[in-house]
Structure formats: structure tokens, C-alpha cells
N, C-alpha and C positions, 0 to 999 in steps of 0.2 A: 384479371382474376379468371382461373379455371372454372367451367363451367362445372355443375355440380357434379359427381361422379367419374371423372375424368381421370382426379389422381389416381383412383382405384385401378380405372384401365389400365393409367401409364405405367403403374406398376408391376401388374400383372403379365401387360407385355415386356417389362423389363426384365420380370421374372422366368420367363422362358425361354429355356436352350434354346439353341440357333436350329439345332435336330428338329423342334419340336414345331418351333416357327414355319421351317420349310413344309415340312408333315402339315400345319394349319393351313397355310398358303395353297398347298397343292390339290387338298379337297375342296378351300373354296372354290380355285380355276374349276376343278370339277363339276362342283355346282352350277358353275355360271355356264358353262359349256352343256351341262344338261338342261340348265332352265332356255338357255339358249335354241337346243336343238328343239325341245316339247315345243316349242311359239312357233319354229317353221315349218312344224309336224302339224300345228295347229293353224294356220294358215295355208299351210300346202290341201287339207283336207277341205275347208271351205271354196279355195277355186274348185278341187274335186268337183263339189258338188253343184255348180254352173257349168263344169266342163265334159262331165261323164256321158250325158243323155246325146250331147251333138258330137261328142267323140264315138259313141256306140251305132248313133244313127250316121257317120260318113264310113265306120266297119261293115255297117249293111248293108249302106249301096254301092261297097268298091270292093268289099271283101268276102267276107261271107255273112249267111244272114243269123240275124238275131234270133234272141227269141225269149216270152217274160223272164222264165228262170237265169238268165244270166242277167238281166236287167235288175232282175231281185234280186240276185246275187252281188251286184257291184254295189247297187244304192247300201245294201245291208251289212258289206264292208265296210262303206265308209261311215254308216251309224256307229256299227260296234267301233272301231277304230277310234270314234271321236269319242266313243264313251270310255274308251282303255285309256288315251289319254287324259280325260278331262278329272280322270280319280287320281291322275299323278301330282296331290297337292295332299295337303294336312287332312286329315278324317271331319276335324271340325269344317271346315273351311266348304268339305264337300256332303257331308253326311245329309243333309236337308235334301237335296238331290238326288243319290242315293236311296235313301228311305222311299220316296217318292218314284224310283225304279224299281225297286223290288216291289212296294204294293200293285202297279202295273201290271208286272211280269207275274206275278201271282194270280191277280184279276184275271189277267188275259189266261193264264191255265186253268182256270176255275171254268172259266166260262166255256171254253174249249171243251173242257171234260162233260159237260151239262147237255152242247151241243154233238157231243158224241166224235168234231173231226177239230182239226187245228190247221188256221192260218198263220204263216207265216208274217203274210202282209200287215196282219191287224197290227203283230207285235212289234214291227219294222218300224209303223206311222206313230204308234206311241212312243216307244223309243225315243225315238228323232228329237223329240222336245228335253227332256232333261240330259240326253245324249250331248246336243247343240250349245244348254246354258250353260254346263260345266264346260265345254271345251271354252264360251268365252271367259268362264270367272279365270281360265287360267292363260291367254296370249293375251300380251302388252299392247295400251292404248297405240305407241306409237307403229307398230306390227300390223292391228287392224286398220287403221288407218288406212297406208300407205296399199294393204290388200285390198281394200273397198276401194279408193280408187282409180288400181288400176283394172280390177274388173268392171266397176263404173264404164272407163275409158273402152276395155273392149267391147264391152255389151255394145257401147251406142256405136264403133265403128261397122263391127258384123250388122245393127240393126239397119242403119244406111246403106252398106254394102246392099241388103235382102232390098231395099227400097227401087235401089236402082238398079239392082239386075234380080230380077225375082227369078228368072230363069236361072241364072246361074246359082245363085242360093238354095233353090228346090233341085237341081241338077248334081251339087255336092251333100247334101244331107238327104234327100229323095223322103221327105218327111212322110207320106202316106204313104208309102212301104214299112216305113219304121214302125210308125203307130200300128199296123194293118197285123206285123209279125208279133209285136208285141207287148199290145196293149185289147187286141181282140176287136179291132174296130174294121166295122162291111168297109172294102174300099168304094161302097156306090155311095156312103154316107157323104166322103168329099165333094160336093156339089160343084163346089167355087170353080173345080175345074189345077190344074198344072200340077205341081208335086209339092203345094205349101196345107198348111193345116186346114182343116174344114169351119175354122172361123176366123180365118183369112179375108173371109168378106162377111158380110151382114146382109142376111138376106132383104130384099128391096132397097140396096142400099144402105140407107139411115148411117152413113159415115157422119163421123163429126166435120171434117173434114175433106165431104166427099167433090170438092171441086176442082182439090190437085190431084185427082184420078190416081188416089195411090191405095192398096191392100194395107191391109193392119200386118204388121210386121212382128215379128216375133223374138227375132235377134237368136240368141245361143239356148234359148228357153224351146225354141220351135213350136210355140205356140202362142199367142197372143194375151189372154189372161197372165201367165205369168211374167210376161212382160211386164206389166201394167204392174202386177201384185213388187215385182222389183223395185221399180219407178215408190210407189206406195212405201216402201220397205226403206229403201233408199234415204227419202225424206225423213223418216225417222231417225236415222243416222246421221245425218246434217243436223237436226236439232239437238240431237244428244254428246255428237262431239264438237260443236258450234266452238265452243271459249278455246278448243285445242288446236281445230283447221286454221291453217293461214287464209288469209282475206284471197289469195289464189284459188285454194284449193275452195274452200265456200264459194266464188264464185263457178268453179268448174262444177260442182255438185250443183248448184242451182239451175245451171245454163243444159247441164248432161238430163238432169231430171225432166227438164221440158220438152229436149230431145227425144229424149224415150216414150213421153205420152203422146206425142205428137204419130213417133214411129209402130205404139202399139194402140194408136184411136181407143182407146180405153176411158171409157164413160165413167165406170165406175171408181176408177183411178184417179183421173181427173176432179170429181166431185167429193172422194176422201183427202187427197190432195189439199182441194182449195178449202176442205174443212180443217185441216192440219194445220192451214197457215195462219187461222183468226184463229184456233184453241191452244195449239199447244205451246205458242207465248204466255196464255193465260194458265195455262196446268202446268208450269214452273212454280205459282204459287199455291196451288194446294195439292192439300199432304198424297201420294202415291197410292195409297190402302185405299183409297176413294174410288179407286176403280172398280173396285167389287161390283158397284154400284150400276155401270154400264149395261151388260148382258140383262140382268131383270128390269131395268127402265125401257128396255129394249123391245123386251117382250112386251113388259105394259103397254108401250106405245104400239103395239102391231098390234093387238089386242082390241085397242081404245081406237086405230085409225081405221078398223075393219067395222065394227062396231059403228060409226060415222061414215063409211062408206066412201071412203078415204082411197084407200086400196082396191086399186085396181082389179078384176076378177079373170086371175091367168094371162095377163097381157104380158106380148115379150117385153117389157120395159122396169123400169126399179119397181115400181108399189105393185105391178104382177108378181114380179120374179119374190116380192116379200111374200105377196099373198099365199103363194105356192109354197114359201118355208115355212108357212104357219101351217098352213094345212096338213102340209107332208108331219109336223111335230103333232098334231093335235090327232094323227088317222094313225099313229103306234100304238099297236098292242104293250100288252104287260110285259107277252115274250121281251118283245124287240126294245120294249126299255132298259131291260136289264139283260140285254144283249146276247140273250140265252134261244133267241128263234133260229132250227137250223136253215131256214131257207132267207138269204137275204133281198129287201127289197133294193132296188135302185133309185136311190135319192141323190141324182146330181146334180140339180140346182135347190138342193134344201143341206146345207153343210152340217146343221145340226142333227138334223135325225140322222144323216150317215151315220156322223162318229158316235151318236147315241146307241145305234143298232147296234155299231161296231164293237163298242168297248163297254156300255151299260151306263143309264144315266146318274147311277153313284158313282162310275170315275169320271164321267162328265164336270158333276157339278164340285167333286172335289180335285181335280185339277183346275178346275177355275178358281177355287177359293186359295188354293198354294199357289198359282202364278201371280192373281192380285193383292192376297192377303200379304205379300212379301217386301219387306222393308227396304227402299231402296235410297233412304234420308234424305236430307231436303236441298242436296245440290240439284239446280233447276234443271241443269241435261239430265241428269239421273230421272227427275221429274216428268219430263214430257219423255223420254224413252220410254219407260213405263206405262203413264198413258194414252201414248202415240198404238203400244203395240196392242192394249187390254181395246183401246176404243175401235182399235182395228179388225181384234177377232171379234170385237159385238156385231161390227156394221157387214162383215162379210159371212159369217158362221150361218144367215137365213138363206142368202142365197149359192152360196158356192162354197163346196170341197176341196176347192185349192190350194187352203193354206196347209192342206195337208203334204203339199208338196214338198219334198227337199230340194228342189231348185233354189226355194225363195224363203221359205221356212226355216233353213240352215242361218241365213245370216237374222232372222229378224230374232233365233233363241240365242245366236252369239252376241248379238248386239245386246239383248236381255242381260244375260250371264253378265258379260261383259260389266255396264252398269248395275246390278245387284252386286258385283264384287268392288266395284269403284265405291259402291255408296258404304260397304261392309270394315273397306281401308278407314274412309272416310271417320267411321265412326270410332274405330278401332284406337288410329290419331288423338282423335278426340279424350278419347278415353285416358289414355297413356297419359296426355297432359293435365 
């Protein structure tokens, strides 16, 4: 027996000239040749963006030299780029997103106008985020996959490479030249000493592993935090594409991920890491909107361990580095909350009053509520993706500006997108039936 509505098909395809068939046939091929192209447009962009910073810093030590403007010019092609593509789908499909860039791009002119001049940058770093989730709602599970890990694979080859020849590593990328032209940093800051980043070592030490006499490594990030923030980033992606990886590739992600923390000595990586593996088995079963939740329990709890006497006062280590996000959030004026102060302060180990200054704490707190508030349904990788990435920006937004990065940043909104459109099919399925 024919499935229900079938005869209708058979029909209809019988009823059409042979003209008209070839005419159907040829704009499908079309189709699938352009959905085809947009996914390696859309993957070609995410290596982009691990490969731009170490391809511009070995232009500066063999070619000629850098400098920010072209640095902010490349990163802000490949934003816009990722957001031209990521609108190449149905209005429905992207409009949430969308909506959610033009209120930005308005904010960020308003605020501009208030403060009398206009950054480029501010708009660049917001951007990046619903820039990054539509490009993943629109390249295929099997596409990203197979790009994760082969940039996986290179990351930890180059990271090795730096391990065992830190000369030659600092001698092809001359990494304190790069930063020095352009990102504005004294070269007497580099303490450590050769041509690798200035937290390349720790000062007195305090390696995790400082007995195999080796530098914290940095790999293609050329710098060691987002090494770490990758490794971190990483593991979220093994848990969300878990049921899809073969039992190879799962172990290549497990065994590469340890590699990395080991090659970026990453404290803080390590200890999100080892939180990821006891939670986010367990946040497969409950519902995704629950992350709201994270960021203000977060506070209360800095709040309540300062209060107890918990937190350390300015130590370089975790409950200082909190104590210092709290402070830095609790010492903002009215200006600087609502992002309207022209002089800004430097907050680089307090992430949230950065991007609070930055962009004003009503788009703070409402892009937090449209990244968690968002329905990603109850398939369990959809599940710990979701809370892998919300419980991620809780635990780093007090003490580090990093995730503002597009290095690492790129894949943790693709891998977002990515599952908010997995769990959207999902439902979609559902529905149908």
C-alpha cells in the first residue's frame, strides 16, 4: 500500500512534460550546488578565523609590517562575510537573529552619538556573536565536524611544534613584534624573555606542570589563554556532537583536548574542563532555558563568598582574579553602565565591566536573556551545548575579556547556531508528524 499522499505525487509527476521536468531537475542541481557552495563558504570562514592572526603575524616578521587597521580590517571582513552568509536561508529561519543585530547596531549608534566619537571595534566584537550563530544554523552537521577536527589536529601539531622548538616557533611568527605593532603593547612588557607572548611563563613560576621545563604554548592562537579558551570550546563540541562522532574521532577529541591543556598549562581551562565532565552528562536532562539561571547565581555567589571572606583580596590566583571582577563591576559609574562614558576604563581581568562599558548594561543583560532564553529542545547534545556554552560565559565573563575573541569565539557561536537549528528541525519533524 502507498504511503498516504504518494498517489497525488505519482501523478503529478506523471503529469508533467518532459520540458518541464528537465526545467524542475535543473534548478534543483542548482540548489544543491548553492547550498553546497554556502557550507564551504561557511567552513572556509571558521578556519579564517584560527588562521588570519598567525598568517598576518608571519606577513610581519618576513614581509612587511602590520598594523591594528589592517588587523581590524581582516577580523571585520570575516564578521561581515559570516553574517552575509548566515542571512542566505528563509527570513523565518533567521529573523530571531537578525532582529537581535539590528537592535546592536542601533544601540551601538546611539551610544556613539551620546559619546560624541564611534568605534569601530565595539561594533565588530558584538557583531561576531549573531554574525557566528547564523553562519552555524546554516553549514551541515557533517561539514562542521570533519572542519573541527581537522583544525583540532592542526592546532595540537603547531602547539607541539612551539613545545619543542620554541625558537623556531617565536622566529616564524616573532609574536612580540606582532602584538608590539598592533595591538599597542610596551615591548618591555614581554618579561619572559625570546619572541613568544608575555604569558608564555608565569611569573615565579607556578606552572602546573613546571617539572618538564616547558613554556605554556599557544599553538596558532599565539597566545596562551586562547589556547586554553579552544581546549574549553572544544569539549563543548565533543559533548554535543557525541551520538554523531565515530568511536575514532571521540577518542581523537578526547586524547587532542588533553594535549592542548597540557601544551597551554591552562589553570583555568583545566578546572572548567574537569567541571564539564561531572555536569554536562547531567544537563542533558534538564530543559536548556535554565541557564538563565547561571550568570545571577554567579553573582550571588561572589557576592555571598566575599561577604564570608571566601575571596581572596587581589591575589593573582581564581578567588582574587573573582574579587577584582566584582570590584571592577560594583566601582562603574551610571556613565559607564549604559555605555555612554567618553573615556574608557581598562578592565582586563574583569570581562564583564569591559563589555558593560562597552555596549551598556541593557544590551548586556538582554543579550543574555536571547542567548539563554532560546529553545534548543530536549535532544541531550542540543542540551549540554547550550549549557556547556551559557555556563562557560558565567565562569569566565568576572575574570577575562577573552571570549571576546574571534579566534575561539567563532566556533563556540557556530557550534551555538549550529544546535539551536538542530533542535529547530527537530521540532519542526515533530510537528509535521
Amino acid at each position: 500500500m502507498l504511503p498516504p499522499g504518494s498517489s497525488r505525487l505519482l501523478l503529478a509527476e506523471i503529469a508533467l512534460s518532459l520540458p518541464a521536468r528537465a526545467r524542475r531537475d535543473a534548478v534543483h542541481r542548482r540548489s544543491l550546488i548553492h547550498d553546497r557552495l554556502v557550507n564551504y563558504v561557511a567552513a572556509g570562514l571558521l578556519v579564517a578565523t584560527v588562521l588570519f592572526n598567525p598568517a598576518l603575524a608571519w606577513v610581519n616578521a618576513h614581509l612587511f609590517p602590520m598594523t591594528a587597521g589592517i588587523v581590524s580590517a581582516a577580523q571585520g571582513s570575516i564578521v561581515l562575510t559570516a553574517l552575509l552568509v548566515g542571512t542566505m536561508q528563509p527570513v523565518q529561519h533567521s529573523f530571531r537573529w537578525l532582529a537581535l543585530t539590528w537592535i546592536m547596531v542601533l544601540s551601538a549608534l546611539l551610544t556613539s552619538a551620546i559619546k560624541g566619537y564611534f568605534e569601530p571595534k565595539i561594533l565588530g566584537d558584538i557583531l561576531l556573536i549573531p554574525a557566528f550563530i547564523l553562519l552555524g544554523t546554516r553549514i551541515e552537521g557533517a561539514l562542521l565536524r570533519r572542519t573541527m577536527l581537522s583544525l583540532q589536529l592542526l592546532i595540537m601539531l603547531v602547539g607541539l611544534w612551539e613545545l619543542a622548538s620554541p625558537g623556531g616557533f617565536g622566529s616564524t611568527f616573532r609574536v612580540i613584534d606582532y602584538y608590539v605593532q598592533t595591538r599597542g603593547y610596551d615591548a618591555d612588557a614581554f618579561w619572559a624573555g625570546g619572541d613568544l607572548f608575555l604569558s608564555s611563563e608565569r611569573p615565579g613560576g607556578r606552572m602546573l606542570l613546571d617539572g618538564l621545563g616547558l613554556h605554556r604554548g599557544s599553538s596558532l592562537f599565539l597566545e596562551p589563554v586562547s589556547l586554553g579558551n579552544w581546549a574549553i570550546v572544544g569539549t563543548i563540541f565533543t559533548a554535543a556532537m557525541w551520538r554523531s562522532l565515530s568511536n575514532g574521532a571521540r577518542l581523537f577529541m578526547l586524547v587532542s583536548t588533553a594535549v592542548l591543556l597540557v601544551t597551554c598549562d591552562g589553570r583555568l581551562a583545566l578546572s572548567v574542563i574537569l567541571l564539564f565532565c561531572l555536569y554536562l552528562p547531567i544537563s542533558a536532562y534538564v530543559p536548556d532555558q535554565w541557564s538563565v539561571a547561571y550568570l545571577p547565581l554567579l553573582l550571588v555567589a561572589l557576592v555571598g563568598g566575599e561577604a564570608l571572606g571566601i575571596l581572596a583580596e587581589h591575589q593573582d590566583n581564581l578567588p582574587g582574579r573573582l574579587s577584582v571582577g566584582l570590584d571592577a563591576l560594583r566601582s562603574m559609574d551610571l556613565d559607564q553602565l549604559l555605555g555612554i562614558r567618553a573615556d574608557r576604563v581598562r578592565f582586563d581581568d574583569a570581562g564583564w565591566a569591559d563589555f558593560v562599558q562597552a555596549q551598556s548594561v541593557v544590551i548586556a543583560i538582554g543579550l543574555w536573556l536571547a542567548l539563554a532564553c532560546s529553545s534548543f529542545g530536549r535532544d541531550p547534545g542540543n542540551r549540554m551545548a547550550k549549557h556547556g556554552i551559557m555556563l562557560f560565559l558565567a565562569l569566565c565573563l568576572p575574570i577575562s575579556n577573552s571570549l571576546l575573541s574571534i579566534k575561539t569565539a567563532a566556533l563556540m557561536w557556530v557550534v551555538y547556531g549550529f544546535c539551536y537549528a538542530r533542535g529547530r528541525l527537530t521540532r519542526m519533524e515533530g510537528n509535521a508528524a
